[in-house]
N, C-alpha and C positions, 0 to 999 in steps of 0.2 A: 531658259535661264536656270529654272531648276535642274536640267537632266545635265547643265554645265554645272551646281554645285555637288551633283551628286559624282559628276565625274573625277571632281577636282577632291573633293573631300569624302568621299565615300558615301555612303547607303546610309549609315548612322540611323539615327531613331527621326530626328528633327525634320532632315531632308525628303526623307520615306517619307514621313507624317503629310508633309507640307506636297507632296507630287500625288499622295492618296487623295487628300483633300482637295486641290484642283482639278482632278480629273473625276469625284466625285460628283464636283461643283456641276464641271461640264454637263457632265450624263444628267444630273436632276433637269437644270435650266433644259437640256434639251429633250429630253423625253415630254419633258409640260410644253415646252412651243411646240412639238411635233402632235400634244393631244387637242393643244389648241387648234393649228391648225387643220387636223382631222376630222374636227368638231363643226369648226366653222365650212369647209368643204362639204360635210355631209349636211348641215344645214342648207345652205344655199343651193346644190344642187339641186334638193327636194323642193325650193319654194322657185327659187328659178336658174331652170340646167343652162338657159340660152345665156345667162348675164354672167356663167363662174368664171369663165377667162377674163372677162372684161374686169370684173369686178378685184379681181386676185391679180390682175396687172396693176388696176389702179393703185390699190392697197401698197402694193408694194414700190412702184415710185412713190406714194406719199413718203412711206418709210423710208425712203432714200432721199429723199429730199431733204425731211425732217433730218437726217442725219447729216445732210451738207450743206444747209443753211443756219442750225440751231446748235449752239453748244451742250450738246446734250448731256456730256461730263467734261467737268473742269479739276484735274486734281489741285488739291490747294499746296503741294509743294512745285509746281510749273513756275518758270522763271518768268516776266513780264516783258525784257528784254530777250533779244537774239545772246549776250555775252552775258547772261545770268550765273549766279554760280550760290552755293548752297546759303551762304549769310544772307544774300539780296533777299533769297528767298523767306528766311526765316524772319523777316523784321516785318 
């Protein structure tokens, strides 16, 4: 959506600003899960190698589930109905 205002409206200060910022965002968030899960990897293999598949399959369907059973973000502008429109939302 950004790289559609930057096409529509140009490079500007605002758009640049706001496509640096997101992809900043990304790289932090993902460098910290990649040292977490490095972290935990090197842990477990050294206390048990036999159980790291097991262990890092489970993990990860928990984490999949949790994300398809639980609301785990709600924005508070989502309509409540299927034919919402922005007033419903905002009362």
């Amino acid at each position: 959506m950004t790289l559609g205002l930057i096409a529509a409206e140009g490079w500007g200060q605002v758009p640049g600003l706001m496509l640096a910022f997101m992809l900043g965002h990304a790289l932090v968030y993902a460098a910290l899960l990649w040292v977490a899960a490095w972290l935990f990897t090197r842990l477990l293999a050294a206390a048990a190698p036999r159980a790291l598949l097991a262990v890092t399959l489970g993990l990860v369907g928990l984490g999949l589930g949790t994300t398809l059973a639980v609301d785990v973000y709600r924005t508070p502008f989502a309509p409540l109905h299927a034919r919402g429109n922005l007033l419903g939302v905002l009362r």
